[in-house]
VOPAGU-2260 file (C-alpha; in pm, 1 decimal, decimal comma):
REM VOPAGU-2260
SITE   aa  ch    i         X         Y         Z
SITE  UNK   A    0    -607,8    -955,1    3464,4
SITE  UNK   A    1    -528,8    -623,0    3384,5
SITE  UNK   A    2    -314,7    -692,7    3089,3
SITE  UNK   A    3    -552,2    -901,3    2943,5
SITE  UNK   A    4    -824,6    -610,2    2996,0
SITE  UNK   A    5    -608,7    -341,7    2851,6
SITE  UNK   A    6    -536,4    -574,0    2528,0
SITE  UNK   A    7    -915,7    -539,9    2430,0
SITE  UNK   A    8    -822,0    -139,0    2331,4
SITE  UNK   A    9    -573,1    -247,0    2096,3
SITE  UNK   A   10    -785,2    -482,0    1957,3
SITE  UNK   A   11   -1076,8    -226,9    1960,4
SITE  UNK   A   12    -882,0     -55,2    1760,7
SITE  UNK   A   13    -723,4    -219,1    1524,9
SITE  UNK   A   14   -1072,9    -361,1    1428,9
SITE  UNK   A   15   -1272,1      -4,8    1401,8
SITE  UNK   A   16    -949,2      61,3    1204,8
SITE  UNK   A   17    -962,9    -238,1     908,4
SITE  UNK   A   18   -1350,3    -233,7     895,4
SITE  UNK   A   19   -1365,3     188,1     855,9
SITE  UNK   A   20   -1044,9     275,1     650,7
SITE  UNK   A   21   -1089,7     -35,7     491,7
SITE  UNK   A   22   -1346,0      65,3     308,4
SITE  UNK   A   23   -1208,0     393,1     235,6
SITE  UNK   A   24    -910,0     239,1      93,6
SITE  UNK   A   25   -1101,4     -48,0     -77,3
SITE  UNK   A   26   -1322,7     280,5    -243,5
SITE  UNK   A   27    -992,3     411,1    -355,3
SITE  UNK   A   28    -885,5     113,4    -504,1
SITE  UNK   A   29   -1208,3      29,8    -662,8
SITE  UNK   A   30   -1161,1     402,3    -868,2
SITE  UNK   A   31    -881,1     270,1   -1069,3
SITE  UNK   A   32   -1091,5      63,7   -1247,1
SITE  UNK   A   33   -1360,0     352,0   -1299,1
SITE  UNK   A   34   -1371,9     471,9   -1613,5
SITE  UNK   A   35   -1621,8     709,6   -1558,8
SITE  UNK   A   36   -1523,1    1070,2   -1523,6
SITE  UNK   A   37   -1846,6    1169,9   -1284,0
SITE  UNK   A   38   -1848,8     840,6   -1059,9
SITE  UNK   A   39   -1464,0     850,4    -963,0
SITE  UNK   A   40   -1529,5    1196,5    -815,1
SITE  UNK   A   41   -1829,7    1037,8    -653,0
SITE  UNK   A   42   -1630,4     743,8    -525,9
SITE  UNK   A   43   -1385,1    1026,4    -361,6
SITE  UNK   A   44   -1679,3    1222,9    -204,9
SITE  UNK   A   45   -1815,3     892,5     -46,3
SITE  UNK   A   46   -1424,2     888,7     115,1
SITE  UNK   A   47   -1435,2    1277,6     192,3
SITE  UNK   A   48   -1728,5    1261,6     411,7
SITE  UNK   A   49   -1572,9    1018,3     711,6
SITE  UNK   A   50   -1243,6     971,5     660,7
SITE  UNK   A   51   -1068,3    1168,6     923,1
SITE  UNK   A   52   -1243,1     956,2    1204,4
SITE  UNK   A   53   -1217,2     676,4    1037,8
SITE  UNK   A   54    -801,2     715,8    1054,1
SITE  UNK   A   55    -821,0     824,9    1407,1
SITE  UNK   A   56    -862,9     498,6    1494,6
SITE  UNK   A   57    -473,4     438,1    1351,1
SITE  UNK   A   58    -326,5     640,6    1595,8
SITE  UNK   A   59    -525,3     525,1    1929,5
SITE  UNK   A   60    -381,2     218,8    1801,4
SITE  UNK   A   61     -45,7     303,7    1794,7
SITE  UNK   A   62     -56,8     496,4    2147,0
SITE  UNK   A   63    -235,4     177,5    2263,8
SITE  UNK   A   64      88,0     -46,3    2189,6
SITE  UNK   A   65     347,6     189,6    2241,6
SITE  UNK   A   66     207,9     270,9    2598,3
SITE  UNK   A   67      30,7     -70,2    2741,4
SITE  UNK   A   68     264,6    -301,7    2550,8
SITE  UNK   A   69     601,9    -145,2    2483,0
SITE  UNK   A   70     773,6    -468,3    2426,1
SITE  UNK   A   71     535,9    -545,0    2198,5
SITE  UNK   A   72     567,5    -195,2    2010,3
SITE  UNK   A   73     990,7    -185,6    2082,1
SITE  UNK   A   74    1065,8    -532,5    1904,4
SITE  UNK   A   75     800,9    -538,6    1635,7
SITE  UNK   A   76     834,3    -177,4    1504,6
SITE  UNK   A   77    1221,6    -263,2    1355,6
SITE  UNK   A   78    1080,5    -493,7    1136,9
SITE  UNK   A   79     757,2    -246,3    1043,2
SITE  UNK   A   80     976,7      86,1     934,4
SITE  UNK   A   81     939,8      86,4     593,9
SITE  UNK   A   82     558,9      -9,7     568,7
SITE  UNK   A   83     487,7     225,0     788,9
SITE  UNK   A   84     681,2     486,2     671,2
SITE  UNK   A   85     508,3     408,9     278,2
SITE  UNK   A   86     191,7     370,8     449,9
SITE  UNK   A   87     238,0     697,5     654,5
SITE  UNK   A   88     307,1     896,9     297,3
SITE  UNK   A   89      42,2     699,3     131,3
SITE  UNK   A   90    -231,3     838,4     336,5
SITE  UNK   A   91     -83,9    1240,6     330,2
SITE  UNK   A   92    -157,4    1212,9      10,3
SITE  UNK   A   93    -491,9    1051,7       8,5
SITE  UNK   A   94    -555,5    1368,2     271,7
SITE  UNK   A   95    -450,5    1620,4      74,2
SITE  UNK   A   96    -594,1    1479,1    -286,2
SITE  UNK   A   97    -949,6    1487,9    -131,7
SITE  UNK   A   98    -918,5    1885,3     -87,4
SITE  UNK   A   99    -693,2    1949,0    -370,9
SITE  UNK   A  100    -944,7    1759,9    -611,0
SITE  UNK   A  101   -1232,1    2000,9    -483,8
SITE  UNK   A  102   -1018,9    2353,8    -483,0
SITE  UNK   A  103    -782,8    2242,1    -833,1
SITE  UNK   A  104   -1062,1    2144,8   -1094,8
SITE  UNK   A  105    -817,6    2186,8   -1344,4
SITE  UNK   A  106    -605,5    1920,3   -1201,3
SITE  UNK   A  107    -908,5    1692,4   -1008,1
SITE  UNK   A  108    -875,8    1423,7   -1225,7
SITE  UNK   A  109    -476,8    1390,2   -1181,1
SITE  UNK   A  110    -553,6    1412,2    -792,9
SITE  UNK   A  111    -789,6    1163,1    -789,7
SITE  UNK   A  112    -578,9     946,1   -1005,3
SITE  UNK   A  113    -301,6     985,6    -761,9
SITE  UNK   A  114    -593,5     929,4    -440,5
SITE  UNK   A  115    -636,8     600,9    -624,5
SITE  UNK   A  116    -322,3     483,7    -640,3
SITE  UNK   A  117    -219,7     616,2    -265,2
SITE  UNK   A  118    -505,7     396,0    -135,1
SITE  UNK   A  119    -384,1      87,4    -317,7
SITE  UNK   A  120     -20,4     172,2    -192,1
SITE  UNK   A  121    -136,7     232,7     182,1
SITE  UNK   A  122    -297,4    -145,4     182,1
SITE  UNK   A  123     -18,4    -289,0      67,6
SITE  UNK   A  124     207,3    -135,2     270,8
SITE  UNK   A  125     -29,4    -265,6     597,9
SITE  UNK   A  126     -21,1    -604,8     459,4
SITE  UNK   A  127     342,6    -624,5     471,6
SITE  UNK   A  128     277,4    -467,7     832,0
SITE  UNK   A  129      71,9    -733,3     934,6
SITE  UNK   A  130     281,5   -1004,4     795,6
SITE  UNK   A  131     552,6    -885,7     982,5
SITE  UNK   A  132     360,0    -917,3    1304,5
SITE  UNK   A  133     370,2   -1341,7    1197,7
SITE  UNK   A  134     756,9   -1390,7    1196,4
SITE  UNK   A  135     993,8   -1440,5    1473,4
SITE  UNK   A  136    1137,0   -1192,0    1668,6
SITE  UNK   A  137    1462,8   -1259,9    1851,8
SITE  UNK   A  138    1455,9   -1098,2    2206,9
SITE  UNK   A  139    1663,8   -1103,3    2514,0
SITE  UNK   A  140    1598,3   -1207,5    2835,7
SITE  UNK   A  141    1438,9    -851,0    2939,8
SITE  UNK   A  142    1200,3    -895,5    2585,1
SITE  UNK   A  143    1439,4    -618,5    2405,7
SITE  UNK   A  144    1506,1    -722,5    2050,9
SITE  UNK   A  145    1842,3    -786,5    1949,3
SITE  UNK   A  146    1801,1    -937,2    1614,1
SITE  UNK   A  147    1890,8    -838,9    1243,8
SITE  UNK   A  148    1540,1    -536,9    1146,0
SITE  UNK   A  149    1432,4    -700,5     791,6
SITE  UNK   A  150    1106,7    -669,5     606,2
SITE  UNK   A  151    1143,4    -961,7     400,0
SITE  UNK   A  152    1200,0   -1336,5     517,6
SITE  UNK   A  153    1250,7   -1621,3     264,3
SITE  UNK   A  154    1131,0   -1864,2     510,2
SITE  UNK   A  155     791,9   -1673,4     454,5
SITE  UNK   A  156     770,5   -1555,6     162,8
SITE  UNK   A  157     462,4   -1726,0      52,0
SITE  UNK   A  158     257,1   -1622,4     362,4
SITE  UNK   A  159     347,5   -1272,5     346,4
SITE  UNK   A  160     266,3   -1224,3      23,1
SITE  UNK   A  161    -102,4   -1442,5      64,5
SITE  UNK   A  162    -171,7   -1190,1     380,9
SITE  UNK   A  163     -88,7    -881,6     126,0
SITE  UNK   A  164    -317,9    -992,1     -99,1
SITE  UNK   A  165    -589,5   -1101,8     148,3
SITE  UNK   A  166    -540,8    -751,4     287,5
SITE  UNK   A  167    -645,8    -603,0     -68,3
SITE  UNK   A  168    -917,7    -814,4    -135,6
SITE  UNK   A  169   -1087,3    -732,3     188,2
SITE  UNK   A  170   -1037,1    -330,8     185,6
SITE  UNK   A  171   -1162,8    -382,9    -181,2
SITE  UNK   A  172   -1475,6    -591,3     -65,4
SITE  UNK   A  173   -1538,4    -373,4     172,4
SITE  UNK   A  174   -1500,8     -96,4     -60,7
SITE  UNK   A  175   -1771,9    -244,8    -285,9
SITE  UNK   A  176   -2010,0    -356,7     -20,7
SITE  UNK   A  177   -2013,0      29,0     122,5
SITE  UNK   A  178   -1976,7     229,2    -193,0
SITE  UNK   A  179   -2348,7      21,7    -337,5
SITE  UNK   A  180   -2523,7     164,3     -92,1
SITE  UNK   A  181   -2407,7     525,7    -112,3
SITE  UNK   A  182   -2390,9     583,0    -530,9
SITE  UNK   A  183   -2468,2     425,8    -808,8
SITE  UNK   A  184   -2134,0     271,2    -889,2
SITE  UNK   A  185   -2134,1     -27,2   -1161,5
SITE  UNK   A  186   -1814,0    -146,0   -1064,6
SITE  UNK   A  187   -1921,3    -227,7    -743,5
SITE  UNK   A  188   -2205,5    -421,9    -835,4
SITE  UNK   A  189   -1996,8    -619,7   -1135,5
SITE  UNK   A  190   -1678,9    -691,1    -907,4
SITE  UNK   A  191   -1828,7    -733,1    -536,3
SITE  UNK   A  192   -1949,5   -1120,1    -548,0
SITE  UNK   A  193   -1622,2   -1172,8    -714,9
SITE  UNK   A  194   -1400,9   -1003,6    -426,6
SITE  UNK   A  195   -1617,1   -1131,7    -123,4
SITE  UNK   A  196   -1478,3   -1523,1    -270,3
SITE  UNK   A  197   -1155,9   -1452,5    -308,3
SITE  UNK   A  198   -1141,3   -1246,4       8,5
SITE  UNK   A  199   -1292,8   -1557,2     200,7
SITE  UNK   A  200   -1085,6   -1811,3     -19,2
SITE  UNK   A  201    -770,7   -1602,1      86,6
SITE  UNK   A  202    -885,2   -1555,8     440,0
SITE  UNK   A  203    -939,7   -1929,8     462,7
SITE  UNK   A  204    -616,8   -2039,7     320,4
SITE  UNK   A  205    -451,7   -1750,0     585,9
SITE  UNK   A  206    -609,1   -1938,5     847,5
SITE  UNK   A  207    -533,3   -2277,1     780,1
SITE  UNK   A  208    -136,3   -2200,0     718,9
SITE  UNK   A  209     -96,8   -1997,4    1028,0
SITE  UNK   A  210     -11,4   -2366,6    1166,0
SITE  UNK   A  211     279,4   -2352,1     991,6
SITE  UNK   A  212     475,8   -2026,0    1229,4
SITE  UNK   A  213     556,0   -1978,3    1498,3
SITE  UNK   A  214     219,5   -1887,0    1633,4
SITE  UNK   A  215     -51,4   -2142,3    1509,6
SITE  UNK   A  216    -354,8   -2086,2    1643,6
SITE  UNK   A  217    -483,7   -2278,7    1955,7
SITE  UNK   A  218    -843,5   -2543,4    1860,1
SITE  UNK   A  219    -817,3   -2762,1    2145,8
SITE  UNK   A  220   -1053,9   -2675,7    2497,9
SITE  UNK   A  221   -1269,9   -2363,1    2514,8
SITE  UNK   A  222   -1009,1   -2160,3    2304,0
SITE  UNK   A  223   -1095,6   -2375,7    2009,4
SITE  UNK   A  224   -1405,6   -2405,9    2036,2
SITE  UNK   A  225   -1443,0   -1984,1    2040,4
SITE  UNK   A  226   -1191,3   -2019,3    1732,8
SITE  UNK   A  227   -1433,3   -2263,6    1522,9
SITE  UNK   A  228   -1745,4   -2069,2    1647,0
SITE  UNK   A  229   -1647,6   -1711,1    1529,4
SITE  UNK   A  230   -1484,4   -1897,2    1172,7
SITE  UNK   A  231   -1827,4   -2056,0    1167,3
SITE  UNK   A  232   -2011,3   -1690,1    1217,0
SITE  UNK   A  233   -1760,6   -1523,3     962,6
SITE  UNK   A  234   -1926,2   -1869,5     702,3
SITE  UNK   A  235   -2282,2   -1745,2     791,1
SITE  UNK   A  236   -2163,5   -1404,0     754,6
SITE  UNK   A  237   -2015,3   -1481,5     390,9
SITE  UNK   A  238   -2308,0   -1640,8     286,1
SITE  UNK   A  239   -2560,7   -1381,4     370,4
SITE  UNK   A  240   -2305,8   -1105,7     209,7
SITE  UNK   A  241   -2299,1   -1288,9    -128,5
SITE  UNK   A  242   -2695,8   -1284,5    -155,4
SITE  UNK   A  243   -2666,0    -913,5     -33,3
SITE  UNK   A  244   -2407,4    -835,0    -309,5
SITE  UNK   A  245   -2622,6    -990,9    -566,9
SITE  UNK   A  246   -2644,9    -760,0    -896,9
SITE  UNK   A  247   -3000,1    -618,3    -820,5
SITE  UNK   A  248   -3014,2    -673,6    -440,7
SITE  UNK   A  249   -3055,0    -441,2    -200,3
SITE  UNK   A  250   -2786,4    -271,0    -144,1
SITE  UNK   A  251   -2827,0    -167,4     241,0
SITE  UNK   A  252   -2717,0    -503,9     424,3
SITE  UNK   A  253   -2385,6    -545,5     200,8
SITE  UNK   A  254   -2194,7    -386,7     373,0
SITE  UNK   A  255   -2275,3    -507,5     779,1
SITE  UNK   A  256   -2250,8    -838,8     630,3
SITE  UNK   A  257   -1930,9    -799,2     483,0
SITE  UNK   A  258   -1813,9    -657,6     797,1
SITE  UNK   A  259   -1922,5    -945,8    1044,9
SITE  UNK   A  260   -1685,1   -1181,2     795,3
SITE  UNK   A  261   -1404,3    -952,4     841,6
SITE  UNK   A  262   -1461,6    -925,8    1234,7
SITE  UNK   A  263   -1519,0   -1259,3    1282,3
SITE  UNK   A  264   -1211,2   -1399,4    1110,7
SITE  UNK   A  265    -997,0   -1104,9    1297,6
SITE  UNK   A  266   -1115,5   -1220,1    1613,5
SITE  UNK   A  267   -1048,6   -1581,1    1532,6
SITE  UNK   A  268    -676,7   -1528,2    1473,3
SITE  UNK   A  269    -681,1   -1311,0    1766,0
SITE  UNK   A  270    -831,2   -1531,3    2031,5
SITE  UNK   A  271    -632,3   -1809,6    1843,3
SITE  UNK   A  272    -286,3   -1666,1    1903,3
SITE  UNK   A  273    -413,6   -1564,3    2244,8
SITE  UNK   A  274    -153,0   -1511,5    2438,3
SITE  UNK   A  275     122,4   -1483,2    2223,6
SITE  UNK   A  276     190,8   -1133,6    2082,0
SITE  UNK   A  277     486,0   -1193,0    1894,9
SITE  UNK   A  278     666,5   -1490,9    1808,9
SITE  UNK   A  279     832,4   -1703,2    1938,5
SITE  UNK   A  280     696,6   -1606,8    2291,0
SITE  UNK   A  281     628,9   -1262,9    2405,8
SITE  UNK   A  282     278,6   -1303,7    2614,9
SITE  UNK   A  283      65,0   -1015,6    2699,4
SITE  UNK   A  284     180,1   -1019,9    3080,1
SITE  UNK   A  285     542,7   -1033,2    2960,0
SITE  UNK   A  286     474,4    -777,3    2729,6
SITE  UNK   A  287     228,0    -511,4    2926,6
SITE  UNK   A  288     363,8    -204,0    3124,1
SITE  UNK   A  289     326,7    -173,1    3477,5
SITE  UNK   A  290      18,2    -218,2    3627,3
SITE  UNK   A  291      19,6     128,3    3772,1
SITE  UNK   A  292      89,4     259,4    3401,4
SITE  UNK   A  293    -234,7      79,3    3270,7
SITE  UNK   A  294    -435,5     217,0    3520,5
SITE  UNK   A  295    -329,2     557,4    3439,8
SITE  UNK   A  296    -410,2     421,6    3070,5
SITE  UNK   A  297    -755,6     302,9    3125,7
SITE  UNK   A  298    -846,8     652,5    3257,0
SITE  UNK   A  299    -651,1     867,1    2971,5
SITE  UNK   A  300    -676,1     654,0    2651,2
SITE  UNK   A  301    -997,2     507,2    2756,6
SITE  UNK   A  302   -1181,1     848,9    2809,4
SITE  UNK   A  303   -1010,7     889,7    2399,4
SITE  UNK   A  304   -1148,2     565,2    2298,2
SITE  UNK   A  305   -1498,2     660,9    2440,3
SITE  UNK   A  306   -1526,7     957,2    2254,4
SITE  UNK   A  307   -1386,5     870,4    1902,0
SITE  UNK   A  308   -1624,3     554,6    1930,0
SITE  UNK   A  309   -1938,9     845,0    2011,8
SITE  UNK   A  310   -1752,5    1029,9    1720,0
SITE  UNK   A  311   -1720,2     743,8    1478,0
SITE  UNK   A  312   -2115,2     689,9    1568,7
SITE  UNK   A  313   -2246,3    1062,0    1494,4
SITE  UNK   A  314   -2010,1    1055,6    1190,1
SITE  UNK   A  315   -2200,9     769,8    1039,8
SITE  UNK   A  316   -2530,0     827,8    1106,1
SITE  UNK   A  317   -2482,4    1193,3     979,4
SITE  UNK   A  318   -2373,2    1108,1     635,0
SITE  UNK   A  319   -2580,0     797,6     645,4
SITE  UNK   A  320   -2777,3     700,6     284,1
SITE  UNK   A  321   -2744,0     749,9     -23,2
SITE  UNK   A  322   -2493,8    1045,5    -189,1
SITE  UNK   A  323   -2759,9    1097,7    -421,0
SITE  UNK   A  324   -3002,7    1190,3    -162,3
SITE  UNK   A  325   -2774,5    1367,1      47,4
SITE  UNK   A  326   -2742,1    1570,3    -259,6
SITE  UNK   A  327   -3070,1    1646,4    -339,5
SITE  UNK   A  328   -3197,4    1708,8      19,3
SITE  UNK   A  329   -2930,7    2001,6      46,8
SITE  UNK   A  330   -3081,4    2110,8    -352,6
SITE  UNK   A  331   -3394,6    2148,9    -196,2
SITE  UNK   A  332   -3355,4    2309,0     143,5
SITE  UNK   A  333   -3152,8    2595,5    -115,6
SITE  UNK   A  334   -3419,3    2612,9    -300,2
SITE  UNK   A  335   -3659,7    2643,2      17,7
């Protein structure tokens, strides 16, 4: 019970993660296709204001795996090295481009350029991640792995390369749901309807051909029935998020409905592949560390997890609204 208790944190995690720095990736993404000098700065502002807390939520992830499930973290991390490694880099210098671009104006645009192209390299990189985390693992009898590290299978070529892309389409939906409501930004408005389909259509066709590894995803008894129910809230969710991303909408709702399509379907393959970790096999009771380590986990990590979620929270709800207004409410009080 307590295995299956500490897995929520993980999942916590890796949630807060894809919905937050999502966005900020999806932002930086959008930017390439800026052509306007004033809004790409704009676009990187929008980033600047939340993104350390937003990548905190990386690296309770990663403590959360190495330390509840090590098996987990020991066999699938072989495969993972050079995604994470590129997406590692990729993010330094999205960190550093958001200062340089504000203390180097005679270089801002070449930073931003390079912020840009970082953010599209760091989602790639975590869709090859996360299509690692769908091919077999070869373990021993004690769950060490003892197979060949590769980042590239030719037995899965096509699904890797369909969860890359769906990875991209929803940081980059994301992107454009979030960045409407906090500038005026016409490439948002022009490509989000777009994105949101072919995020779903890619999402959908992610789903359907997870039946084909190792893993598929349970829909018989009360585990499928929690499967179709969450697919069938991430449906309602789409449908609400393409009136909201209407040219001429409101721009306020985009976003949370964006975000209950991208939680629901994460949750679906979650609870689907519940409780398989890794393929072929590795459970989350084979997988966990002693119970006496979780407990020590729960108390240490959890108090962590507590306060970046109060953190992520305050974060939010300071630099909530618009950038415009943001701006013009600090004009004024300098004024005052």
């Amino acid at each position: 019970m307590l295995q299956e208790l500490w897995l929520i944190v993980p999942v916590l995690c890796l949630t807060m993660y894809i919905v937050l720095d999502g966005y900020d990736l999806g932002v930086g993404i959008l930017l390439l296709g800026e052509r306007d000098r004033r809004r790409r700065r704009e676009g990187v502002e929008v980033v600047a204001q939340t993104w350390d807390v937003n990548e905190s939520w990386l690296i309770l992830l990663g403590l959360s795996l190495w330390a509840g499930f090590p098996a987990v973290y020991g066999a699938a991390l072989p495969h993972l090295y050079i995604p994470v490694i590129v997406m590692l880099l990729c993010l330094i210098v999205r960190g550093f481009s958001t200062e340089l671009i504000s203390h180097r104006h005679d270089a801002a645009e070449a930073w931003v350029r390079a912020f840009s192209i970082a953010s599209l390299g760091a989602a790639l990189a975590q869709g090859f991640a996360l299509a690692g985390l769908t091919r077999e693992v070869t373990l021993n009898d004690r769950n060490e792995f003892v197979g060949t590290p590769t980042v590239w299978d030719a037995s899965t070529v096509g699904m890797t390369l369909l969860i890359v892309i769906g990875v991209v389409l929803v940081y980059t939906t994301l992107g454009a749901a979030f960045l409407r409501r906090k500038v005026d930004s016409p490439v948002a408005v022009s490509a989000g309807r777009t994105l949101l389909l072919l995020a779903v259509v890619v999402l959908a066709l992610i789903v359907a051909l997870l039946g084909t590894t190792a893993v598929p995803l349970t829909w018989d008894g009360t585990q499928g029935m929690v499967v179709i129910a969450l697919l069938a809230v991430g449906a309602v969710g789409a449908l609400f998020a393409w009136r909201a991303l209407a040219p001429g909408a409101p721009p306020a709702s985009a976003y949370r409905w964006t975000l209950l399509v991208v939680v629901a379907c994460l949750l679906a393959i979650v609870v689907g592949r519940y409780p398989v970790l890794l393929a072929p096999d590795l459970t989350v009771a084979e997988a966990a560390a002693p119970t006496i380590t979780l407990v020590f986990l729960f108390i240490g990590v959890g108090v962590n997890v507590l306060l970046n979620i109060f953190y992520t929270i305050f974060a939010h709800r300071v630099f909530a609204g618009s950038l415009y207004g943001e701006a013009a409410s600090d004009r004024e009080a300098a004024q005052s």
